[in-house]
ZAMARGU-4260 file (C-alpha; in steps of 0.2 Angstrom, whole numbers, plus 5000, padded with zeros to 4 digits):
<rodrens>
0) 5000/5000/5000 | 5006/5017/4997 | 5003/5035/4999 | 5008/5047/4987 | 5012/5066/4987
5) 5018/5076/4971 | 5019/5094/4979 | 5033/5097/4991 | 5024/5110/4998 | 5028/5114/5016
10) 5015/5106/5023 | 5017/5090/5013 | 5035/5091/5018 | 5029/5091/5037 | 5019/5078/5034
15) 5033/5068/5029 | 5042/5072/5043 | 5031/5069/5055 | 5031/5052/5049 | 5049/5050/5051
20) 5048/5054/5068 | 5035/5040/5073 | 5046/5025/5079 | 5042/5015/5069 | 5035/5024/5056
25) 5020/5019/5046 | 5001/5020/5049 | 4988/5025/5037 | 4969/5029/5038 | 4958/5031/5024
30) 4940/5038/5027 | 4927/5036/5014 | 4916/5054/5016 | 4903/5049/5004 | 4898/5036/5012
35) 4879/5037/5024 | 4886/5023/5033 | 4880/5007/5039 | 4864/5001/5044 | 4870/5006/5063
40) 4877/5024/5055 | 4896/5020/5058 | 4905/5026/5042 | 4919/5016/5033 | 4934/5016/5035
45) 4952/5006/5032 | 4966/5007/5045 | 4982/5001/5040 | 4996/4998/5050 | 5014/4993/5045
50) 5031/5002/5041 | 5034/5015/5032 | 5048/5019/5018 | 5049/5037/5014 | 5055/5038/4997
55) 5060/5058/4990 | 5056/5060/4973 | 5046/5047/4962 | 5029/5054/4965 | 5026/5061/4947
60) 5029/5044/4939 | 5019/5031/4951 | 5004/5042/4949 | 5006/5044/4930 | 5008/5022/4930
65) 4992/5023/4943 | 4983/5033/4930 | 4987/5019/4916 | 4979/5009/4926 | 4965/5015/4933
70) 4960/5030/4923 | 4963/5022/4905 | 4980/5020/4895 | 4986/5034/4887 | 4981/5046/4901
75) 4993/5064/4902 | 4998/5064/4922 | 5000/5072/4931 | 4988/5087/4923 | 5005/5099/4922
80) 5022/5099/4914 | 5036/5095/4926 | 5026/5093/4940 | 5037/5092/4958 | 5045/5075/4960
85) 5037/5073/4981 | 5037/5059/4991 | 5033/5042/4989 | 5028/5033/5003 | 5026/5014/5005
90) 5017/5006/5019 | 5022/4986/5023 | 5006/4981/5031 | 5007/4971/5048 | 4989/4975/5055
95) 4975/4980/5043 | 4957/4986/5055 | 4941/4997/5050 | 4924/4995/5049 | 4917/4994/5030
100) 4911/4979/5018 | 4928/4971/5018 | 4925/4968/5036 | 4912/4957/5048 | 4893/4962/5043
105) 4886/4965/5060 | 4865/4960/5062
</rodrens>
């Protein structure tokens, strides 16, 4: 699993480090906000616990090889010439936790 970032904004570059300072690194949440929720109103979500390797640069070419896939070959991205290289970070899961169809249905 990874997350990916193409700006280096400072912010993005906090978030990074904030990473690096968790020992050891590596846990990601992801929260679907469209979602009404189960029949009990409890909204998905996918907690994934693991460690983390922060890689600089990269970013511009995983989303453009993410597009391929899952946008349609031949897709232009990013949207913008010479876009930042970022951060790549890659999560080795050792716990994966959340509440959402993948889970136990409840009732």
């Amino acid at each position: 699993m990874g997350t990916v970032g193409s700006n280096p904004t400072p912010s993005a570059r906090q978030v990074v480090g904030g990473l690096r300072a968790l020992d050891p690194p590596g846990q990601a949440a992801v929260g679907d906000g469209f979602a009404e929720g189960d029949q009990f109103g409890m909204q998905h979500y996918l907690v994934v616990e693991g460690t983390a390797r922060i890689e600089e640069g990269g970013a511009p070419k995983l989303l453009h090889d993410l597009a391929q896939r899952y946008i349609g070959p031949g897709t232009p991205f990013p949207p913008m010439p010479d876009a930042p290289e970022g951060f790549v970070i890659r999560i080795t899961p050792t716990k994966v936790r959340g509440m959402g169809p993948w889970g136990t249905v409840l009732g």
